[in-house]
N, C-alpha and C positions, 0 to 999 in steps of 0.2 A: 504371254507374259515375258515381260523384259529380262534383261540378264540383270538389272538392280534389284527388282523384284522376288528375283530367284536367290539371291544371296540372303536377302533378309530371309528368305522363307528357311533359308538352310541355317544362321545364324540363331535364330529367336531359341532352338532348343538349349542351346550353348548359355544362350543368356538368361532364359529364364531355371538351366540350371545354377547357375551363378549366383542370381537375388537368391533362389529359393534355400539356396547354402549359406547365406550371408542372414538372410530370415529365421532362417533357424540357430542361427549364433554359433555355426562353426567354429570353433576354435583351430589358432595355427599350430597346436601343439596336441600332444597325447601324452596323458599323465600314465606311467609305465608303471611305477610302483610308489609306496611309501613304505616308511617304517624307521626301525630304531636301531642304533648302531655304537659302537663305543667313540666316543669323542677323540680329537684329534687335535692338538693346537687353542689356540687361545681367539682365533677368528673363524669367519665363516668360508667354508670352501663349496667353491663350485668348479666343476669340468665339462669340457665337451669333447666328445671322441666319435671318430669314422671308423670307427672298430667295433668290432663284437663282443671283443674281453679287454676293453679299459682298462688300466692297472687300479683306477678306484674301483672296480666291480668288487675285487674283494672286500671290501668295508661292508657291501649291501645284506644281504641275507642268500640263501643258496638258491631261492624261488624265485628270487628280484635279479639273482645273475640270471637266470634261466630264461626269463624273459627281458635280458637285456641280449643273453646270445641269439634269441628267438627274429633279433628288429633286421629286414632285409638293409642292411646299410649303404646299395645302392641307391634305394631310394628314400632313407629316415637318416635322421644324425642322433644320437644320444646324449642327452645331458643330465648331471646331477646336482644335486647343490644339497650339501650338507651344513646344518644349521650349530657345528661345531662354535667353541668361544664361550662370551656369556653370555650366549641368548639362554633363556628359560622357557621352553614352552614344548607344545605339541602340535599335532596335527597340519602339516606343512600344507601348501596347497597355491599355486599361480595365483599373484595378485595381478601382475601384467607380465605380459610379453614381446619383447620388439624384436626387429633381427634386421640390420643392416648390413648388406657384403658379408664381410667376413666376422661380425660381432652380433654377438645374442644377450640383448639383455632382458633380465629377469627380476620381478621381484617375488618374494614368497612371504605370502600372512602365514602367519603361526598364531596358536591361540596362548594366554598367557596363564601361569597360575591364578587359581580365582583368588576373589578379593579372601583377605584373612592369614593368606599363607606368606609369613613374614621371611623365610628364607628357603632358596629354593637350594638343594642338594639334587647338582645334574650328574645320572648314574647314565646316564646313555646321551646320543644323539640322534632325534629327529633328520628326516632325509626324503627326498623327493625325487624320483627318475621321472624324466621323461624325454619325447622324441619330437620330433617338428622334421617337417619337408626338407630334403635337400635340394637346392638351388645351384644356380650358376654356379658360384663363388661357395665353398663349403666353407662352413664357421670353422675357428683358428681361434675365438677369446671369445670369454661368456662373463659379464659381471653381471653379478648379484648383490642384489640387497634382500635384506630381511626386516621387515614390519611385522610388530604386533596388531592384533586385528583390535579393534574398540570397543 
């Protein structure tokens, strides 16, 4: 057997891990936590941090800092995005995700008051952690947006 032959033969596992992760809809992120938090400002904040204890970790919950000091930050980055402002809703959750060099962009559905509820009184803030691969270039800016889901 040739030495081109022998590459492929050593490669095909490499690749056919690779389809079979892309097959299965791998996601480039890991949703860390959710939940609810006292509001903050009049827009929507998001952060990304190579750290363990973030200064927005305190907003999160004590279980949600817990396993944000839990993420090895060698190899994970952490980000938040609170849905502070006038948004109305719940249940946060990655509508997309990109990440270029040094910027990570985000969107998050949230689901909205059902039909009927003519005013909403926001006593908390909805919040979303999560972690995605570190790379070459570590993220240094994250925007976000926030969509109502339909």
């Amino acid at each position: 057997m040739g030495r081109r032959h022998l590459s492929r033969l050593l490669l095909a596992p490499a690749a056919a891990a690779l389809f079979a992760q892309a097959a299965a809809g791998a996601l480039p992120y890991h949703v860390l936590a959710t939940g609810r938090t006292e509001g903050r400002g009049g827009s929507l904040h998001a952060y990304v941090s190579l750290s363990r204890s973030p200064a927005w970790a305190s907003r999160v919950s004590p279980q949600d800092r817990a396993a944000v000091a839990a993420v090895d930050v060698r190899r994970r980055e952490v980000a938040a995005v609170f849905l502070d402002g006038r948004i109305c809703g719940s249940d946060p959750e990655i509508a997309a995700f990109t990440r270029a060099r040094g910027t990570v962009r985000v969107k998050v559905a949230y689901t909205k008051p059902p039909i009927g509820v003519a005013t909403c009184i926001r006593q908390d803030t909805p919040y979303i952690v999560f972690t995605f691969a570190r790379t070459g270039v570590p993220a240094s800016h994250i925007s976000a947006a926030a969509v109502a889901r339909a």
